[in-house]
MITOR-282554 format. One record per residue (C-alpha): residue number from 1; x, y, z; residue in three letters. Coordinates in nm, 4 decimals. Layout:
! residues N
<num = NUM; px = X; py = Y; pz = Z; residu = ALA>
...
This chain:
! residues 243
<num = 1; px = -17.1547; py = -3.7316; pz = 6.4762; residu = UNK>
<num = 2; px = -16.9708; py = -3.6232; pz = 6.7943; residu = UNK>
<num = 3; px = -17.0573; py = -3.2958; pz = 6.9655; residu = UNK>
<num = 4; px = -16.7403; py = -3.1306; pz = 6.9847; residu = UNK>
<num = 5; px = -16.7808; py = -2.7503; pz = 7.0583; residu = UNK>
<num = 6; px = -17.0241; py = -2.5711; pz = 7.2488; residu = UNK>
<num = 7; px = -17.1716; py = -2.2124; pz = 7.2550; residu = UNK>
<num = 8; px = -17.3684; py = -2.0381; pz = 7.4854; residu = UNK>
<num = 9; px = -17.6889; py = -1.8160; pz = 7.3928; residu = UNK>
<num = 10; px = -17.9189; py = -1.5404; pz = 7.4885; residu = UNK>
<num = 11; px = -18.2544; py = -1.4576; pz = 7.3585; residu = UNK>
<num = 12; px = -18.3565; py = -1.1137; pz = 7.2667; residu = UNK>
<num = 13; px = -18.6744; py = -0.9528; pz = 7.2127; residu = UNK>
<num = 14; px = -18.7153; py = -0.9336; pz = 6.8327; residu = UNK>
<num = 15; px = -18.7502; py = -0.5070; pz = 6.7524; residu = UNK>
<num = 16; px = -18.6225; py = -0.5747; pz = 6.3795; residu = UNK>
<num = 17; px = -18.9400; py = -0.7435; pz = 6.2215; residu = UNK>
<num = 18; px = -19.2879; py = -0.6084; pz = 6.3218; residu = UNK>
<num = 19; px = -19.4606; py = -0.9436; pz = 6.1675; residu = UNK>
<num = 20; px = -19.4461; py = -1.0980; pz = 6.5613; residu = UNK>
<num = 21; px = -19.4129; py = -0.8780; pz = 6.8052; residu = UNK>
<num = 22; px = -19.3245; py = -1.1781; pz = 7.0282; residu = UNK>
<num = 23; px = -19.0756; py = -1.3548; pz = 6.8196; residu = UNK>
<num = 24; px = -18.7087; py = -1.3814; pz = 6.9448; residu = UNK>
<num = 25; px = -18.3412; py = -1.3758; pz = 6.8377; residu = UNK>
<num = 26; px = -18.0463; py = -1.5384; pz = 6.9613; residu = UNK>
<num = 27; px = -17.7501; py = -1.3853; pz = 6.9959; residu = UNK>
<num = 28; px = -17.3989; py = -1.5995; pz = 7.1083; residu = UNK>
<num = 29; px = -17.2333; py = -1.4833; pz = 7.4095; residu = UNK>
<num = 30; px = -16.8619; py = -1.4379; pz = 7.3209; residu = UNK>
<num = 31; px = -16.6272; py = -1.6142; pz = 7.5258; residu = UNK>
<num = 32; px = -16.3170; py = -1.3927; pz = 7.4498; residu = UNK>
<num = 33; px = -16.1865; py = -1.2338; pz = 7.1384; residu = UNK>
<num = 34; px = -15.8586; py = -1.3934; pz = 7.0269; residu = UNK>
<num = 35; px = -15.5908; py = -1.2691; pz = 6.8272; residu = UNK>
<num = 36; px = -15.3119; py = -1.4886; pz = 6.6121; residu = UNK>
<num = 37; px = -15.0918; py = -1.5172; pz = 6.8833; residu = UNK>
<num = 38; px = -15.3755; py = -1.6822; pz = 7.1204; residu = UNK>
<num = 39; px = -15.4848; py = -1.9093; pz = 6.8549; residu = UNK>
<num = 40; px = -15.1371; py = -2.0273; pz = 6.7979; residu = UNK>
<num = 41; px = -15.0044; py = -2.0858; pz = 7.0953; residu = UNK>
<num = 42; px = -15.3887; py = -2.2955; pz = 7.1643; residu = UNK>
<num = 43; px = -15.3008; py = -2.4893; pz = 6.8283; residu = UNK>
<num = 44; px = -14.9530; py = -2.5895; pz = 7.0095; residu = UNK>
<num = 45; px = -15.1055; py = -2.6577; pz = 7.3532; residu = UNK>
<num = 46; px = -15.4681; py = -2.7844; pz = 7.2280; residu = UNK>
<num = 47; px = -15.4366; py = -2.9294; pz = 6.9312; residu = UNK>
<num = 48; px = -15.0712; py = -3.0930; pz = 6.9092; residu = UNK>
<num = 49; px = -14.9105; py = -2.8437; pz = 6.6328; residu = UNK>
<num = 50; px = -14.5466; py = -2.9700; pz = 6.5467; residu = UNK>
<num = 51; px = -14.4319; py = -2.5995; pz = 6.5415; residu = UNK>
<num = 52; px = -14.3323; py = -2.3300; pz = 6.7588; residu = UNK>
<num = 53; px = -14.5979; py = -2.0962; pz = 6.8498; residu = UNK>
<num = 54; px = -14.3755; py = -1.7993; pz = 6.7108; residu = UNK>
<num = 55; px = -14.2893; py = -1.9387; pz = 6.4291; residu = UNK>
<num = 56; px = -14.6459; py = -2.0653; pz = 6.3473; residu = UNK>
<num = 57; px = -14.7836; py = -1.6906; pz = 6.4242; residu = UNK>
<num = 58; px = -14.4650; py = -1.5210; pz = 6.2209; residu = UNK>
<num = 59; px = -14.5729; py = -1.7854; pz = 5.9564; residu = UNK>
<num = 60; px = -14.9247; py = -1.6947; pz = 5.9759; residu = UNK>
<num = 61; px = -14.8893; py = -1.2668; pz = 5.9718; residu = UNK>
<num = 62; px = -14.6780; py = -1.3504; pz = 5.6596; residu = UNK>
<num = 63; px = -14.9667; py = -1.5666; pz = 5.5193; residu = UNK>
<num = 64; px = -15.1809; py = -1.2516; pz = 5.6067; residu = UNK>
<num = 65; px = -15.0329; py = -1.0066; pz = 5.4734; residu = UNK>
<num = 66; px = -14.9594; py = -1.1398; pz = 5.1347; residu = UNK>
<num = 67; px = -15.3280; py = -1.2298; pz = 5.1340; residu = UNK>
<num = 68; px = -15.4341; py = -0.8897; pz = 5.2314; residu = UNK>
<num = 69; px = -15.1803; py = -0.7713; pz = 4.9274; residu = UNK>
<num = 70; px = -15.3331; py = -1.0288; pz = 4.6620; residu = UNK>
<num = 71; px = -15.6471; py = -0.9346; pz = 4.7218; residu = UNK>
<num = 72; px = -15.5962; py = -0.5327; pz = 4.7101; residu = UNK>
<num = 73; px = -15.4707; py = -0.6359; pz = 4.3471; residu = UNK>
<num = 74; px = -15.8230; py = -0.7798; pz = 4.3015; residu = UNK>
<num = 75; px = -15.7314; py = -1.1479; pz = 4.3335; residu = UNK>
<num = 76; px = -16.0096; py = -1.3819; pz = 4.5525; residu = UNK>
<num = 77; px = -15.9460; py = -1.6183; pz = 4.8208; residu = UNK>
<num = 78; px = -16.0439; py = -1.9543; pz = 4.8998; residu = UNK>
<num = 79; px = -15.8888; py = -2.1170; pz = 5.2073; residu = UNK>
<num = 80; px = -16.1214; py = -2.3854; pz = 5.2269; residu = UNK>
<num = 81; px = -16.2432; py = -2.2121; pz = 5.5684; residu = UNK>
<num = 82; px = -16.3501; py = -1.9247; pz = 5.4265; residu = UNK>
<num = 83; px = -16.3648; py = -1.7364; pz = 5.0945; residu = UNK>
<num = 84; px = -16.2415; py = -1.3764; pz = 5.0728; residu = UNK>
<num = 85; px = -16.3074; py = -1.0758; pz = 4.7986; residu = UNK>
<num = 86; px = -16.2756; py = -0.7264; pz = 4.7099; residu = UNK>
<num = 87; px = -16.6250; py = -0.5958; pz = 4.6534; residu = UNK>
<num = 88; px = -16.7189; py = -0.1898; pz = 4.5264; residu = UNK>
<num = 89; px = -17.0192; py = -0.0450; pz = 4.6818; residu = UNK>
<num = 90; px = -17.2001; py = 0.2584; pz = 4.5507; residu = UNK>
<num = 91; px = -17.4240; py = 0.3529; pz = 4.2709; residu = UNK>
<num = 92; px = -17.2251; py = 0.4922; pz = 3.8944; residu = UNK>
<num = 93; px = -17.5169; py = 0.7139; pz = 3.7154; residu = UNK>
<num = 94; px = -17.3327; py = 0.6922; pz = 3.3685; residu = UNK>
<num = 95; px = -17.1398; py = 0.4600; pz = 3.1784; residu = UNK>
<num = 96; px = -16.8141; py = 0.7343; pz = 3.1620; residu = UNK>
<num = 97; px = -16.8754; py = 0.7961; pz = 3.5644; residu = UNK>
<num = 98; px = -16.4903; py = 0.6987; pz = 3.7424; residu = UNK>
<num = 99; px = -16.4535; py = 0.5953; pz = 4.1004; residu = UNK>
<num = 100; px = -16.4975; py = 0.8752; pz = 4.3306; residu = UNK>
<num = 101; px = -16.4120; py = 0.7443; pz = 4.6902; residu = UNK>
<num = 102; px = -16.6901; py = 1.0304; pz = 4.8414; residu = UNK>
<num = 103; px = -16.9496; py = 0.8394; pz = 4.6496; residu = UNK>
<num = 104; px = -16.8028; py = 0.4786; pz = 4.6275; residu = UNK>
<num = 105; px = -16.6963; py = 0.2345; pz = 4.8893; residu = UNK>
<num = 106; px = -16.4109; py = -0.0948; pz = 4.8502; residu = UNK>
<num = 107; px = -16.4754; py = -0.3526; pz = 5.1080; residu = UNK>
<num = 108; px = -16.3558; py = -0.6813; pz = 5.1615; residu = UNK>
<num = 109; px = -16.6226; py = -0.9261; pz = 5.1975; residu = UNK>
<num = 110; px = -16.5450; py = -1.2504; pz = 5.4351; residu = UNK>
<num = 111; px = -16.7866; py = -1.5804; pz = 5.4114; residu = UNK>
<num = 112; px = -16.7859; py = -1.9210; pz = 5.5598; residu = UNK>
<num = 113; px = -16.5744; py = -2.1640; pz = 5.3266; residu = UNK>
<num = 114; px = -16.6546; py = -2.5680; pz = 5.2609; residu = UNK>
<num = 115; px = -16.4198; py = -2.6878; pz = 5.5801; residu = UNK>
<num = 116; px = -16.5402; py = -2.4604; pz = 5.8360; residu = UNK>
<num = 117; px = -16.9220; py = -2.5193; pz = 5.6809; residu = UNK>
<num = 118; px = -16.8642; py = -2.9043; pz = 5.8001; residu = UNK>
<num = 119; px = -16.7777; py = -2.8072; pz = 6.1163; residu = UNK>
<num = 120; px = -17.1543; py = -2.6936; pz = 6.2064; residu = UNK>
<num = 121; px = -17.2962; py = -3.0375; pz = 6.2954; residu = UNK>
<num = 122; px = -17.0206; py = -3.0879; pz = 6.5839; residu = UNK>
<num = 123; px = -17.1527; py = -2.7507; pz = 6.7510; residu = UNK>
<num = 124; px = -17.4189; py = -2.7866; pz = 7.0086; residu = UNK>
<num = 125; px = -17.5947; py = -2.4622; pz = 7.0999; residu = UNK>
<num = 126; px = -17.7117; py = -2.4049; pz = 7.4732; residu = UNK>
<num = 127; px = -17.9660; py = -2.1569; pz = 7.5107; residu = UNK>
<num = 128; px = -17.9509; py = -1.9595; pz = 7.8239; residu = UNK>
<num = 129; px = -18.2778; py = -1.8005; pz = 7.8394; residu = UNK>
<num = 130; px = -18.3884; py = -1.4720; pz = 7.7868; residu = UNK>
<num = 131; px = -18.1439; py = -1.2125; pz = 7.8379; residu = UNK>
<num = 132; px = -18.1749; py = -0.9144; pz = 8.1022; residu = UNK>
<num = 133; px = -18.2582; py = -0.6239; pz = 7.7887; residu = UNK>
<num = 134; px = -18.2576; py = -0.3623; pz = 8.0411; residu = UNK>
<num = 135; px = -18.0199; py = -0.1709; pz = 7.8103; residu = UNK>
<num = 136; px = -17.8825; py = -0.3491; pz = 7.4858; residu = UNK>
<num = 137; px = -17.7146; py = -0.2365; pz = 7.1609; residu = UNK>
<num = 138; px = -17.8269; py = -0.5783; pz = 6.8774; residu = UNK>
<num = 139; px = -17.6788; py = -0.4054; pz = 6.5703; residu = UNK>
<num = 140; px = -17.4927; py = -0.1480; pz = 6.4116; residu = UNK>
<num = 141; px = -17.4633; py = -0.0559; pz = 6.0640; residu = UNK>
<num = 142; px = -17.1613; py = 0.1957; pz = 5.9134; residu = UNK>
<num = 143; px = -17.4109; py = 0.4053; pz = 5.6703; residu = UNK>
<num = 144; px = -17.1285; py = 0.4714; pz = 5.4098; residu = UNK>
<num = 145; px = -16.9990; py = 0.1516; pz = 5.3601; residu = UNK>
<num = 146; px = -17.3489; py = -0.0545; pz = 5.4311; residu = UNK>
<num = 147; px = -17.1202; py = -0.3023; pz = 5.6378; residu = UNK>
<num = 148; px = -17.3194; py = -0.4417; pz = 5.9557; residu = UNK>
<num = 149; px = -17.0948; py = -0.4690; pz = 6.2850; residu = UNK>
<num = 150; px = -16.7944; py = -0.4864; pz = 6.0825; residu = UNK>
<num = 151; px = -16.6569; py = -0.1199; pz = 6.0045; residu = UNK>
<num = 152; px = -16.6518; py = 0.2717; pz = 6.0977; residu = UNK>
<num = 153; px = -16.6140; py = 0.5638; pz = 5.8601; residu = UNK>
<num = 154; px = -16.5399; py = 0.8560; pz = 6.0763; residu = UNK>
<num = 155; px = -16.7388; py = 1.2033; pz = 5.9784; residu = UNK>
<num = 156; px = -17.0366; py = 0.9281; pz = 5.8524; residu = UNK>
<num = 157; px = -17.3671; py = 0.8248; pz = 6.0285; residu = UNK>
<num = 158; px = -17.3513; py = 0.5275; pz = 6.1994; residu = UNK>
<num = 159; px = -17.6967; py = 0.3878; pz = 6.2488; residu = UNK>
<num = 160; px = -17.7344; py = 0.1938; pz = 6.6422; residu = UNK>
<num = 161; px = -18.0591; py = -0.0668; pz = 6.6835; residu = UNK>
<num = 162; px = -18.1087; py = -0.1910; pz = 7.0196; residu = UNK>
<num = 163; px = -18.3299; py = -0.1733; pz = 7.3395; residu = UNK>
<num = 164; px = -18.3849; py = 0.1305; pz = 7.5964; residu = UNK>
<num = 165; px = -18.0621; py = 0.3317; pz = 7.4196; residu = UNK>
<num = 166; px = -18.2423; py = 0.6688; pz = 7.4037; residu = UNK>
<num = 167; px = -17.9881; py = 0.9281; pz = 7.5203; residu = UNK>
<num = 168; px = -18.1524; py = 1.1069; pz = 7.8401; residu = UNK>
<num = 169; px = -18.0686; py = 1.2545; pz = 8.1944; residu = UNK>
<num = 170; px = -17.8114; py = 1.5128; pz = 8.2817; residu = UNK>
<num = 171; px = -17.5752; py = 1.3010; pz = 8.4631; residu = UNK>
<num = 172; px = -17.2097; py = 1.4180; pz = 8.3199; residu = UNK>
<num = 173; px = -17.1405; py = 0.9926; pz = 8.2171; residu = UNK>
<num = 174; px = -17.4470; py = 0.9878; pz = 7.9674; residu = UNK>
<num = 175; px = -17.3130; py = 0.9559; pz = 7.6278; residu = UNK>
<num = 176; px = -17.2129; py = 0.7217; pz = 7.2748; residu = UNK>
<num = 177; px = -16.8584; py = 0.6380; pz = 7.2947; residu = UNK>
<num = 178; px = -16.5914; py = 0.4491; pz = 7.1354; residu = UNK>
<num = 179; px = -16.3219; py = 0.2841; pz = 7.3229; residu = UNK>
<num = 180; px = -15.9883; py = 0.1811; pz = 7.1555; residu = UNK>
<num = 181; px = -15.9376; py = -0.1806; pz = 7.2739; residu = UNK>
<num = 182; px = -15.5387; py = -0.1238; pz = 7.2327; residu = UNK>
<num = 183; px = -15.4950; py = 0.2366; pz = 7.4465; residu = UNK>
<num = 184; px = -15.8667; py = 0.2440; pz = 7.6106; residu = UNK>
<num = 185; px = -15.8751; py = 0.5707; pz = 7.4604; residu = UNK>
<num = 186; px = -16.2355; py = 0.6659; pz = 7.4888; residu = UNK>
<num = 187; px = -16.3878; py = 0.9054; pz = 7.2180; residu = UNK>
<num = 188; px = -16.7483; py = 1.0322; pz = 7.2452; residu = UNK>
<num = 189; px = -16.9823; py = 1.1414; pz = 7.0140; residu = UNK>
<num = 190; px = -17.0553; py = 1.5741; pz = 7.0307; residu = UNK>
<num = 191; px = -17.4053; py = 1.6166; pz = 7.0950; residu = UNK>
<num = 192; px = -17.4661; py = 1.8222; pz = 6.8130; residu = UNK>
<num = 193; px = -17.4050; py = 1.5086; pz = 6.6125; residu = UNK>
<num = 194; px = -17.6736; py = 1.2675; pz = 6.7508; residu = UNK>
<num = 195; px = -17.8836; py = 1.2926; pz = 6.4300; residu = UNK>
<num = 196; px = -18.1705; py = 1.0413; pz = 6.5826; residu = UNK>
<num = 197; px = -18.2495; py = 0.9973; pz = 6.9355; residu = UNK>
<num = 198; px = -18.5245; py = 0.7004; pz = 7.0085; residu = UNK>
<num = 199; px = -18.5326; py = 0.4127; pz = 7.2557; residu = UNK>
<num = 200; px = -18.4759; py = 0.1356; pz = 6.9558; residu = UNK>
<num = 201; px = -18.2610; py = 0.3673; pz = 6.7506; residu = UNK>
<num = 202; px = -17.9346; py = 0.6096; pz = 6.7370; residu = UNK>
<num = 203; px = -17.7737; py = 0.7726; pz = 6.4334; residu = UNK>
<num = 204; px = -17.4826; py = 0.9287; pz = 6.5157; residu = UNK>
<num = 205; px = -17.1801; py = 1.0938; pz = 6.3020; residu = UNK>
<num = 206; px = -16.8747; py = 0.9162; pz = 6.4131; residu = UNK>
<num = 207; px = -16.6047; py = 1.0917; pz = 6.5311; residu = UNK>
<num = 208; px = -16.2650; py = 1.1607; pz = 6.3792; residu = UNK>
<num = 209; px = -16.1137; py = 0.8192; pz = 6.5056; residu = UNK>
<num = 210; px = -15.7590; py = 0.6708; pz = 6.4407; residu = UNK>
<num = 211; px = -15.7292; py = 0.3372; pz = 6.2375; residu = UNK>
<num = 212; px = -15.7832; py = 0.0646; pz = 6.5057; residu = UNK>
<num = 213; px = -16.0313; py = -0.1498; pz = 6.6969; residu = UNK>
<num = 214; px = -16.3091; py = -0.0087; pz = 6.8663; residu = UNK>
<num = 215; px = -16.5740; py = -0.0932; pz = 7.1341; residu = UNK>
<num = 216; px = -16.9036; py = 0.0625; pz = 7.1380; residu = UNK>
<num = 217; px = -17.0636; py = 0.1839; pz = 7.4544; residu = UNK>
<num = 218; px = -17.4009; py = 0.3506; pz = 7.5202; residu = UNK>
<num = 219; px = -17.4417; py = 0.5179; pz = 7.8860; residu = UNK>
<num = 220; px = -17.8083; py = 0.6229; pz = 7.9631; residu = UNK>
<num = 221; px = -18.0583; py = 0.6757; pz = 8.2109; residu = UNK>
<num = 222; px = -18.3291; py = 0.6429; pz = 8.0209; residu = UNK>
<num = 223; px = -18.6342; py = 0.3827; pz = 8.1183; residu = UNK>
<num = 224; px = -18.9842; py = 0.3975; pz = 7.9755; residu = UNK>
<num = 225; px = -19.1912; py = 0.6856; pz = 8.1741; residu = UNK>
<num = 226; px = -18.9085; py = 0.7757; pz = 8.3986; residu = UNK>
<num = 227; px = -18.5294; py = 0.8794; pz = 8.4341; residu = UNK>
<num = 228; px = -18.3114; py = 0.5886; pz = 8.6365; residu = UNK>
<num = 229; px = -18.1181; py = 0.7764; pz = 8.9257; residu = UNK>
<num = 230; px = -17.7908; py = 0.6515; pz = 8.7761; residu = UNK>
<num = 231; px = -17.6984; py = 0.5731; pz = 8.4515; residu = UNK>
<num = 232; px = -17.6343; py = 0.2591; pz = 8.3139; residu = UNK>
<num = 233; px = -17.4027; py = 0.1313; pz = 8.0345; residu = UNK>
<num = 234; px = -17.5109; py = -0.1141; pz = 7.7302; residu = UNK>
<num = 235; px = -17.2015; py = -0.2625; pz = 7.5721; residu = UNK>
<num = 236; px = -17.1958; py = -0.3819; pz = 7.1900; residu = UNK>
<num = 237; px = -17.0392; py = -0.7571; pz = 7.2163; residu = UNK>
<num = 238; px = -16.8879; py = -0.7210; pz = 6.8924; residu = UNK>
<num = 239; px = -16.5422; py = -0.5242; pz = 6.7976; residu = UNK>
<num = 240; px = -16.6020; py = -0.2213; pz = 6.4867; residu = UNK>
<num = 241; px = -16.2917; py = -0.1333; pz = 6.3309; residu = UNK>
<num = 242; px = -16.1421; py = 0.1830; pz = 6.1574; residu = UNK>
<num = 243; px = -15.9433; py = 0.0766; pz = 5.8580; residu = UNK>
């Protein structure tokens, strides 16, 4: 079968199993993050769509939306590219118990459907090497709702994994912040609520942000044995959201 897509990789230094402290982890580098408009307009110019590319993203925010309503209702999807459902998290200690939304979570769970499943033989994957891991964030996880790099429940923990992300040094740019990818509005974590402070691992309360897309940045000078003169910034590659 013909290779038809591409993606580009980085290894990482494997801190998440202690089995082999010399195993590795690939992560993809993203080449942008598109949005419907982008993908239309690429379906029009790319792949030969008979449509407008407004009409084919009005089309498709309809087709959205009514999805986003069926499923609210309960209902589950299956677009042939990926299947879609309405999930409850959290723990009922009695058979009477009702759904408390302090102690119990609704999420919408996304996975890979039969078409886009076939696609996976036309992808070749190029390695790049091992990545510079001078500073790196490889996973977050939103406590309250379990979801990993997916959501944000401000006034909740939000546990951070990565490489060299210890807070340290006084320099006034150090911090955890959260960058709204619509305004750039950048919202940082109080002090008072970094919970746990290690070089592999931050737990943070997350701050009272506004539904929207965020962008997670850690700015440290820490290095093993020493303080860098200047901070540096470790950027998480994928986008958290606030729904």
């Amino acid at each position: 079968m013909a290779i038809l897509h591409k993606i580009k990789a980085y290894l990482y230094n494997n801190f998440l199993t202690k089995d082999n402290p010399n195993d590795f982890i690939a992560r993809t580098v993203s080449e942008q993050s598109l949005n419907v408009k982008q993908i239309c307009e690429s379906a029009v110019s790319r792949g030969g769509a008979d449509v407008n590319p407004a009409a084919m993203e009005h089309a498709t925010e309809l087709f959205l939306k009514e999805m986003a309503y069926q499923m609210c209702d309960g209902y589950s999807i299956n677009t042939g590219y990926f299947t879609a459902g309405t999930q409850i998290r959290g723990v009922f200690d009695s058979p009477l118990e009702t759904f408390n939304s302090e102690k119990h979570t609704i999420l919408f769970q996304f996975n890979q459907g039969e078409k886009l499943r076939a696609e996976i033989p036309n992808i070749e994957i190029n390695i790049l090497g091992v990545a510079d891991t001078s500073s790196s964030i490889f996973q977050v996880t939103d406590v309250k709702s379990g979801t990993v790099n997916n959501l944000l429940t401000p006034g909740k923990n939000l546990k951070i994994s990565g490489n060299k992300i210890k807070i340290a040094g006084d320099n006034s740019a150090n911090g955890i912040f959260f960058v709204n990818i619509t305004t750039n509005e950048r919202s940082s974590v109080d002090t008072r609520d970094l919970v746990i402070n290690n070089p592999s691992e931050l737990i943070v309360i997350i701050p009272a942000l506004n539904v929207g897309s965020y962008t997670l940045e850690v700015i440290t000078q820490y290095a093993v044995g020493s303080l860098l003169k200047e901070p540096r910034t470790a950027i998480f590659d994928k986008t958290l959201s606030v729904t």
